[in-house]
PQR file with spaces between the fields and no chain letter, atoms N, CA, C, O and H, PARSE charges and radii, in Angstrom:
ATOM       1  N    UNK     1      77.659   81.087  115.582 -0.4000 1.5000
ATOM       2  CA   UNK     1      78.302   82.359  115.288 -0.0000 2.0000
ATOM       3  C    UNK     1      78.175   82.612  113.784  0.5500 1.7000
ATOM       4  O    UNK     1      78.439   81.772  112.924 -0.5500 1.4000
ATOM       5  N    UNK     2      77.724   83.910  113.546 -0.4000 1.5000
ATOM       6  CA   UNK     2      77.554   83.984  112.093 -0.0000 2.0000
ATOM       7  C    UNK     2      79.056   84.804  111.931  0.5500 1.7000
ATOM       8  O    UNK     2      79.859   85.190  112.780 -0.5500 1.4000
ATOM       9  H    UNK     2      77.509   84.593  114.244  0.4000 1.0000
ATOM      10  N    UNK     3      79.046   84.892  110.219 -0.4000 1.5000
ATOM      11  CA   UNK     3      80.353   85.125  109.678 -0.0000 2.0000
ATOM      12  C    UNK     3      80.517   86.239  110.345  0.5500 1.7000
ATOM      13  O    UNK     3      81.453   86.374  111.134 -0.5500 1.4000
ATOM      14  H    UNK     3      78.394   84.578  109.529  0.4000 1.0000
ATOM      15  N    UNK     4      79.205   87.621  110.003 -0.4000 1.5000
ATOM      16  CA   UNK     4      79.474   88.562  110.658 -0.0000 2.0000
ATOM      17  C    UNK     4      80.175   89.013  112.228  0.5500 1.7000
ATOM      18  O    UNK     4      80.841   89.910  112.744 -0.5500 1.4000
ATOM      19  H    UNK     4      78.445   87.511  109.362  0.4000 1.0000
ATOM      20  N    UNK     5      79.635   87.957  112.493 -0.4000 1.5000
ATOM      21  CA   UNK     5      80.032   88.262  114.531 -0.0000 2.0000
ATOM      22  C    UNK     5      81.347   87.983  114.405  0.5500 1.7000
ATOM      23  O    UNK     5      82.125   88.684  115.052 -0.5500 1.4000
ATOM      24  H    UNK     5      79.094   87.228  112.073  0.4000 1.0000
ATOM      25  N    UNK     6      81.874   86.925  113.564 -0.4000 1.5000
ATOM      26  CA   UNK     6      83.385   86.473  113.699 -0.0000 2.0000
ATOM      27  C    UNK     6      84.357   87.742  113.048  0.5500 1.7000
ATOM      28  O    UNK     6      85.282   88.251  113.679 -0.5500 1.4000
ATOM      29  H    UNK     6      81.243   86.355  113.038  0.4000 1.0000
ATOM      30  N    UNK     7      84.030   88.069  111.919 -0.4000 1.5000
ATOM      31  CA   UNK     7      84.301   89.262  111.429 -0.0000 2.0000
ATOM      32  C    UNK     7      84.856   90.650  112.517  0.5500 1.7000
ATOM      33  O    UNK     7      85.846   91.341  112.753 -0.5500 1.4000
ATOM      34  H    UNK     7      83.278   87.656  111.406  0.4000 1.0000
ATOM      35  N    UNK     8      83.605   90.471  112.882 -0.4000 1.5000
ATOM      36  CA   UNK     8      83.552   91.894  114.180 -0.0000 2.0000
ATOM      37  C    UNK     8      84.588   91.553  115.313  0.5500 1.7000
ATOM      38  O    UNK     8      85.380   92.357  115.803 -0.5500 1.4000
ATOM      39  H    UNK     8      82.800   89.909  112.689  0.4000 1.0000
ATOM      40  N    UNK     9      84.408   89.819  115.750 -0.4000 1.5000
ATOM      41  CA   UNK     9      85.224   89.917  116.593 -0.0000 2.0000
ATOM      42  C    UNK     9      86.872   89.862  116.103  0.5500 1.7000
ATOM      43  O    UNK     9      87.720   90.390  116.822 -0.5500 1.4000
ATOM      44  H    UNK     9      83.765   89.166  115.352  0.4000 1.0000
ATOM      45  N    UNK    10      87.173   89.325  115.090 -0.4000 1.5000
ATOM      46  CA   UNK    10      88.200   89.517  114.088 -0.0000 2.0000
ATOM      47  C    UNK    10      88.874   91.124  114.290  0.5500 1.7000
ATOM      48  O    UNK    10      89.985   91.214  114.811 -0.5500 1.4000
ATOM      49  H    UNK    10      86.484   88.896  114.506  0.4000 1.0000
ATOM      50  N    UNK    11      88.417   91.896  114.016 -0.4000 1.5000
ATOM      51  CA   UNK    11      88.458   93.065  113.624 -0.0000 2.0000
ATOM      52  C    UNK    11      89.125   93.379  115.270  0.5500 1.7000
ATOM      53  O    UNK    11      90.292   93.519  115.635 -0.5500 1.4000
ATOM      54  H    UNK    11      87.514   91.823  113.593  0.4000 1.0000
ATOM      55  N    UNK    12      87.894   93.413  115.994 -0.4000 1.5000
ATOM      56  CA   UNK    12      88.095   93.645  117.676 -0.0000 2.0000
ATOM      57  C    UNK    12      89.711   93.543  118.302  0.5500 1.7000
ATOM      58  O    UNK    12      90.382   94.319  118.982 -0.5500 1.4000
ATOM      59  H    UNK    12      86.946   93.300  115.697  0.4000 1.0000
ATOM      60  N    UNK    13      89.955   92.273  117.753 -0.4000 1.5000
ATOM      61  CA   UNK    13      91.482   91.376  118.455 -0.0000 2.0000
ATOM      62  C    UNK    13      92.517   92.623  117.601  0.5500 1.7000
ATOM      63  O    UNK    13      93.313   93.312  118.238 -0.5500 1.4000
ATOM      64  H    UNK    13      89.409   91.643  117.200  0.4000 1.0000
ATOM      65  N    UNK    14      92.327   92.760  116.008 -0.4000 1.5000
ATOM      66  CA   UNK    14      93.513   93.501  115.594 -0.0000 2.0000
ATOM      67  C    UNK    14      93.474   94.656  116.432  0.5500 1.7000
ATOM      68  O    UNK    14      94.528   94.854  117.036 -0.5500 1.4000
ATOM      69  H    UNK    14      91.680   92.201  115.490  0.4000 1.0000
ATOM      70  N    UNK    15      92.541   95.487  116.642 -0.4000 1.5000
ATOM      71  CA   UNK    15      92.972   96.533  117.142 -0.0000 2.0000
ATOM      72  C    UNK    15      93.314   96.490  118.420  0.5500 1.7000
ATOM      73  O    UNK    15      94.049   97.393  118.821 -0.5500 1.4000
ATOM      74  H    UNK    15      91.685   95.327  116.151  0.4000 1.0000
ATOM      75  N    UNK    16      92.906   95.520  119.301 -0.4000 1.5000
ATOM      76  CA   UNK    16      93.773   95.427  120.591 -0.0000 2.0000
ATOM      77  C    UNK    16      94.852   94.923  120.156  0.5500 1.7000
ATOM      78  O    UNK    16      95.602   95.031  121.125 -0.5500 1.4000
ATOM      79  H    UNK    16      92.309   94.787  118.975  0.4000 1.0000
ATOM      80  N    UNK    17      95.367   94.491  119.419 -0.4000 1.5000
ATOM      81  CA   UNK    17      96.480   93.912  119.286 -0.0000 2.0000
ATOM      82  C    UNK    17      97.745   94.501  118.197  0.5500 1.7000
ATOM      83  O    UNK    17      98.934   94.196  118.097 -0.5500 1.4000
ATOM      84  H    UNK    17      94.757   94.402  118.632  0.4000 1.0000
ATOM      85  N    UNK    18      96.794   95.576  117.381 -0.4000 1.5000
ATOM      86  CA   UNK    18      97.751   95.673  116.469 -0.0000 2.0000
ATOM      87  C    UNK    18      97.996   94.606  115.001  0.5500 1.7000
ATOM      88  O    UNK    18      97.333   93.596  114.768 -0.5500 1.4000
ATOM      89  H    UNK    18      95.828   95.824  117.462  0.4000 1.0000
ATOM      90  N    UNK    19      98.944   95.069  114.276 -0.4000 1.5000
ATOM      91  CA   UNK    19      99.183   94.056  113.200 -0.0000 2.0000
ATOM      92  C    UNK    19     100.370   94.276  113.000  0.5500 1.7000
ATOM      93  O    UNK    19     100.516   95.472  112.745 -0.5500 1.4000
ATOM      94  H    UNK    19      99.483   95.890  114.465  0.4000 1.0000
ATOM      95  N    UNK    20     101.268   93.750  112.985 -0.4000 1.5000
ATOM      96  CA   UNK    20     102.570   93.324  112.696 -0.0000 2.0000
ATOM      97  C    UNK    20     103.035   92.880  111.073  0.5500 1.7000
ATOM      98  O    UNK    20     102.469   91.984  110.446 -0.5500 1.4000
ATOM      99  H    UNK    20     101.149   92.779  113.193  0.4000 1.0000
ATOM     100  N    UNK    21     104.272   93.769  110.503 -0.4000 1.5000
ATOM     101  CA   UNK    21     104.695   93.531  109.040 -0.0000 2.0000
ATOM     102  C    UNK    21     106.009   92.617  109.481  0.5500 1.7000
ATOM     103  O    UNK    21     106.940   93.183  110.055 -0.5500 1.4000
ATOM     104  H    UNK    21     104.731   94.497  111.012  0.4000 1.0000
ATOM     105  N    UNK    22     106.073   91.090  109.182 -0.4000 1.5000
ATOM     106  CA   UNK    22     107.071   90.368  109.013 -0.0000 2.0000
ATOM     107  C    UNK    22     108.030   90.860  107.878  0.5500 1.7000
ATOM     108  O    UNK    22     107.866   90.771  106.661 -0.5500 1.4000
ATOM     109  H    UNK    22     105.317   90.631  108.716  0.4000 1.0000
ATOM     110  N    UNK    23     109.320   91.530  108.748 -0.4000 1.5000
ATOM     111  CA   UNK    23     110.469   91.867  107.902 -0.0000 2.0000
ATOM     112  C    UNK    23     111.193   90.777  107.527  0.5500 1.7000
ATOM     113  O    UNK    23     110.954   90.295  106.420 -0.5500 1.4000
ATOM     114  H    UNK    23     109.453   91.602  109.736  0.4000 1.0000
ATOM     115  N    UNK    24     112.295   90.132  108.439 -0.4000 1.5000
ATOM     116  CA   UNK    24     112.526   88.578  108.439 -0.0000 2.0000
ATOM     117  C    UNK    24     112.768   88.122  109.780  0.5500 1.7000
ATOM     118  O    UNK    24     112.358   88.737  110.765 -0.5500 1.4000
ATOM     119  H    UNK    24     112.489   90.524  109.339  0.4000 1.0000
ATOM     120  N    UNK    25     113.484   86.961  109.838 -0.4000 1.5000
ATOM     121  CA   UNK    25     113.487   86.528  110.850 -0.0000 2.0000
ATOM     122  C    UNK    25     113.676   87.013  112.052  0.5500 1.7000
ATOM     123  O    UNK    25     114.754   87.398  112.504 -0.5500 1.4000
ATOM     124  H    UNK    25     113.817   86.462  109.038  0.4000 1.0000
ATOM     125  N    UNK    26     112.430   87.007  112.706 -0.4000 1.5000
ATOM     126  CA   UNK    26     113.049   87.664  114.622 -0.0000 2.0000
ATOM     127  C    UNK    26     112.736   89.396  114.273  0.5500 1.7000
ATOM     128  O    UNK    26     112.896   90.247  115.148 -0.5500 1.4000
ATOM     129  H    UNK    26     111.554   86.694  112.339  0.4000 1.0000
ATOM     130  N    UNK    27     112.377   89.662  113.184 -0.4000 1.5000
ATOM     131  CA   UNK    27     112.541   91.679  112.812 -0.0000 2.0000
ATOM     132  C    UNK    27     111.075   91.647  112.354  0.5500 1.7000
ATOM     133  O    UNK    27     110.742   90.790  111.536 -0.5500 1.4000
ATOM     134  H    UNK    27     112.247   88.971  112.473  0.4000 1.0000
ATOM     135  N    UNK    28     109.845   92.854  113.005 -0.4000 1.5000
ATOM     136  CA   UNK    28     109.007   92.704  112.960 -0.0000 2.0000
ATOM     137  C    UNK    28     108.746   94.547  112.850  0.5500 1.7000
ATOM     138  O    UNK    28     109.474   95.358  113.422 -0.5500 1.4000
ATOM     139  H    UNK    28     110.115   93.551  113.669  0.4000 1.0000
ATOM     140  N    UNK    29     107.741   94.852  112.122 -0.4000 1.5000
ATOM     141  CA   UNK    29     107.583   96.542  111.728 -0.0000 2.0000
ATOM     142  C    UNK    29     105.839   96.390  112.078  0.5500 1.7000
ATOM     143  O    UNK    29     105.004   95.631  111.587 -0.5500 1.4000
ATOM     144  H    UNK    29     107.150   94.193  111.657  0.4000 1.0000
ATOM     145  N    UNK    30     105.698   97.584  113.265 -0.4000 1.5000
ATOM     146  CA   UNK    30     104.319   97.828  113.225 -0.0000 2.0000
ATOM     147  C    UNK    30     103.448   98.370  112.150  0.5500 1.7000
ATOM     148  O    UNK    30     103.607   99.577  111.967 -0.5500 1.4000
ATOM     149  H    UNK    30     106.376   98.200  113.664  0.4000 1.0000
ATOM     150  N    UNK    31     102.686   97.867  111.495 -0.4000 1.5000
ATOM     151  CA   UNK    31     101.746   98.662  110.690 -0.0000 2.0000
ATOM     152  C    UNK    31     101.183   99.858  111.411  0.5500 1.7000
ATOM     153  O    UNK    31     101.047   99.995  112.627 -0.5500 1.4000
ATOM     154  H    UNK    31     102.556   96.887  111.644  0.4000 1.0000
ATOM     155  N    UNK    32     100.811  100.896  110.221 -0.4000 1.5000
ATOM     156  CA   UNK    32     100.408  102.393  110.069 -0.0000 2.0000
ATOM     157  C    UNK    32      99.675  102.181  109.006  0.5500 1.7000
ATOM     158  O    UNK    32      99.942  101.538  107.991 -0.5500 1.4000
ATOM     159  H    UNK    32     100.922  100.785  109.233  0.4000 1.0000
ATOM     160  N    UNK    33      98.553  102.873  109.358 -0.4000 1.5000
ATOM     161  CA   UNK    33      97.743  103.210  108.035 -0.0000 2.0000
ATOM     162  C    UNK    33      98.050  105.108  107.415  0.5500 1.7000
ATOM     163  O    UNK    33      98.178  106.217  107.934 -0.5500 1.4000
ATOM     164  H    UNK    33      98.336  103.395  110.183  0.4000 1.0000
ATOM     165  N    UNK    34      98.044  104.384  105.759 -0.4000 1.5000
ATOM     166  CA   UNK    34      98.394  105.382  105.446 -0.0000 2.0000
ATOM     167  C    UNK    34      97.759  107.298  105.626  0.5500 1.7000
ATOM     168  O    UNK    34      96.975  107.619  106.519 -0.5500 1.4000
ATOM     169  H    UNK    34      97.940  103.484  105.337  0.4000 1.0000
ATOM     170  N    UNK    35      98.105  107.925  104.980 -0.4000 1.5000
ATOM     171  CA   UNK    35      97.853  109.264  105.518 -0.0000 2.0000
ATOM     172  C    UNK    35      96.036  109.700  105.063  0.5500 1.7000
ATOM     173  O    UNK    35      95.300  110.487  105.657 -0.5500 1.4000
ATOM     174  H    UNK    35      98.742  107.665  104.254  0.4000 1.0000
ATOM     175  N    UNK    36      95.779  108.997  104.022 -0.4000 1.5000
ATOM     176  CA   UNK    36      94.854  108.908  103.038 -0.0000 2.0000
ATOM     177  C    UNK    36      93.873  107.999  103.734  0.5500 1.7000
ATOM     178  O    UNK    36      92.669  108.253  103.685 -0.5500 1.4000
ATOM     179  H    UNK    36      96.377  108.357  103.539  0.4000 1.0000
ATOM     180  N    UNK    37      94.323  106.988  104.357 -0.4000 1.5000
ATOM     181  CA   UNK    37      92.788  106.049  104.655 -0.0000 2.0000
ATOM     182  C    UNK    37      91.932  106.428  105.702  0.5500 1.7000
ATOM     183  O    UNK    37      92.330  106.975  106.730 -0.5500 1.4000
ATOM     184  H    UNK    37      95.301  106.782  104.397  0.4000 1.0000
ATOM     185  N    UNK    38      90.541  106.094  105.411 -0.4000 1.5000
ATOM     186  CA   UNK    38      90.093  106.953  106.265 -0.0000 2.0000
ATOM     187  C    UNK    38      89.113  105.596  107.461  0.5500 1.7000
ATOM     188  O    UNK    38      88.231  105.032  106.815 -0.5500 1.4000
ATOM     189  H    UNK    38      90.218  105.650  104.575  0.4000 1.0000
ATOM     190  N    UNK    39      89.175  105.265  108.479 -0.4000 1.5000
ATOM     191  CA   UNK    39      87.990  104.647  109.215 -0.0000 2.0000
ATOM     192  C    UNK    39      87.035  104.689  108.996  0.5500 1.7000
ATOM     193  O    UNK    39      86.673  105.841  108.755 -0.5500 1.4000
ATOM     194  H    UNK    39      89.892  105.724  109.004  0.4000 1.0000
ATOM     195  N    UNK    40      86.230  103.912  108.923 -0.4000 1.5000
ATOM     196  CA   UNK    40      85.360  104.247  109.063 -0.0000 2.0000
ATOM     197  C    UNK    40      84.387  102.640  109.593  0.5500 1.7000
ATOM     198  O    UNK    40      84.284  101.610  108.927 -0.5500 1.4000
ATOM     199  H    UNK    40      86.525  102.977  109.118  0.4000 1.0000
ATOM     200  N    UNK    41      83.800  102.919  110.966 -0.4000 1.5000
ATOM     201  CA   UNK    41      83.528  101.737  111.931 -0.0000 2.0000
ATOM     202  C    UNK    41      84.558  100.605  111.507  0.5500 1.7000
ATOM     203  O    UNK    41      85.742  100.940  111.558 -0.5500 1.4000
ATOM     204  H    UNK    41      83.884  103.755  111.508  0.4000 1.0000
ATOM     205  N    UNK    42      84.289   99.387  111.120 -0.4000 1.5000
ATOM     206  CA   UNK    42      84.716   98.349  110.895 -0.0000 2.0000
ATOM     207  C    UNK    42      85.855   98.421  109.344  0.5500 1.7000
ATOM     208  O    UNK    42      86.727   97.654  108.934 -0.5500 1.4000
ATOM     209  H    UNK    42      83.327   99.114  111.079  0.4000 1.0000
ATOM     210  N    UNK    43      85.365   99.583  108.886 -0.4000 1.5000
ATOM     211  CA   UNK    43      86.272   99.480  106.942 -0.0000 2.0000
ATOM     212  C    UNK    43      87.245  100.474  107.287  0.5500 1.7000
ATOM     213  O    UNK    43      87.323  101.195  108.281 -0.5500 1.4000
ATOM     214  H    UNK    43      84.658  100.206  109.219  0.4000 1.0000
ATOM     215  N    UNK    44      87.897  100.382  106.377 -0.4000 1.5000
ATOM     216  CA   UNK    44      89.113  101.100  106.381 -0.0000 2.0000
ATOM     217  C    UNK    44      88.644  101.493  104.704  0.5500 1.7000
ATOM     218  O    UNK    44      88.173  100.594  104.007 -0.5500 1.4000
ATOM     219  H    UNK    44      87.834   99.796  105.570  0.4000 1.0000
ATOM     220  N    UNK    45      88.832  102.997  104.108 -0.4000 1.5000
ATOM     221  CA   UNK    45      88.293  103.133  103.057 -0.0000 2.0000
ATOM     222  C    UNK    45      89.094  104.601  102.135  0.5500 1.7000
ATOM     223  O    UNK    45      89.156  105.768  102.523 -0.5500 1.4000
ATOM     224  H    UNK    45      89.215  103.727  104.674  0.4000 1.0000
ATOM     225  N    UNK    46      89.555  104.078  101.008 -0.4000 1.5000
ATOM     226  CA   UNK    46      90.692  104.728  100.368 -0.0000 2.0000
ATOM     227  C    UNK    46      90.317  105.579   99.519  0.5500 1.7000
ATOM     228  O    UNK    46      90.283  105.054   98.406 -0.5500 1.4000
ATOM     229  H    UNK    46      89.504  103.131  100.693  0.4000 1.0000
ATOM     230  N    UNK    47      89.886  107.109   99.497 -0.4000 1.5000
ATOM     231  CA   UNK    47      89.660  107.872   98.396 -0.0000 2.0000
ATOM     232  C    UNK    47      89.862  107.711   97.077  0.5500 1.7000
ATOM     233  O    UNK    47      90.962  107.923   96.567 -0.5500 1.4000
ATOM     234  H    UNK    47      89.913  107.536  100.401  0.4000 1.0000
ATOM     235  N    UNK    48      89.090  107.425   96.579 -0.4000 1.5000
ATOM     236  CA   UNK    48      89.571  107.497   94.160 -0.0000 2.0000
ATOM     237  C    UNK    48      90.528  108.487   93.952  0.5500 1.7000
ATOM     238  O    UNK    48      91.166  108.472   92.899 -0.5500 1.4000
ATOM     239  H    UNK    48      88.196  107.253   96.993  0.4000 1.0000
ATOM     240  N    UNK    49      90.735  109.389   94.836 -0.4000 1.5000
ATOM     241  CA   UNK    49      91.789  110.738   94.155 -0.0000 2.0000
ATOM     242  C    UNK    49      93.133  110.387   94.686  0.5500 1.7000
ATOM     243  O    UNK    49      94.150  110.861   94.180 -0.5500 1.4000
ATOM     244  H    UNK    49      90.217  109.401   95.691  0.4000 1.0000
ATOM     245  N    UNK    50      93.168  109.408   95.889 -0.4000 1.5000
ATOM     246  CA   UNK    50      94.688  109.263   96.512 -0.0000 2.0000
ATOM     247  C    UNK    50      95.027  107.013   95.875  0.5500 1.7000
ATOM     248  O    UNK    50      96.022  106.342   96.151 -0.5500 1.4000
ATOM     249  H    UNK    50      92.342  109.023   96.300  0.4000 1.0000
ATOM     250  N    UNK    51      94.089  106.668   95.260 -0.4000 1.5000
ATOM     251  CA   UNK    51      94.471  104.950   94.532 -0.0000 2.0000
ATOM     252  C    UNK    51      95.069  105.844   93.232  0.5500 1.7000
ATOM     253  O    UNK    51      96.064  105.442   92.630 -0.5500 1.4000
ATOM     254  H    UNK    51      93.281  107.213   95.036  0.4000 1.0000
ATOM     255  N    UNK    52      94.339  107.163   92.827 -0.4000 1.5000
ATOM     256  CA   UNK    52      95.045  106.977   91.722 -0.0000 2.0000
ATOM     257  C    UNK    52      96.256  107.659   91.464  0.5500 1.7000
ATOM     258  O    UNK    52      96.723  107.872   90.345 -0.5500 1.4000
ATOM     259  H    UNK    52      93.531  107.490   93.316  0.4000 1.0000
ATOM     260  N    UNK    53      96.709  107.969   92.478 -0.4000 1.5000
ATOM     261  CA   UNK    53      98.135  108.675   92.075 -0.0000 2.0000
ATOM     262  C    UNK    53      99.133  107.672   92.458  0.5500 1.7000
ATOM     263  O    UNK    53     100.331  107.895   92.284 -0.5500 1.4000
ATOM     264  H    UNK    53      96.329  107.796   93.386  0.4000 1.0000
């Protein structure tokens, strides 16, 4: 398996699965991507006009 394939399949599992923000114990907050990021296939990719404000 090259890095890439693991990567891809990496990627694969979060989105069936989601990602989870550990609040504390037993309290768990689904991640959201913000309003600004944009997909794109495998990247997730943040405009220069919305890092810099």
């Amino acid at each position: 398996m090259t890095i890439g394939t693991a990567a891809d399949e990496f990627i694969d599992l979060l989105r069936e699965h989601g990602i989870e923000h550990i609040i504390n114990k037993g309290k768990t907050k689904p991640h959201t991507l913000t309003p600004f990021a944009q997909v794109s296939g495998t990247r997730i990719l943040y405009p220069p006009e919305a890092v810099q404000e």
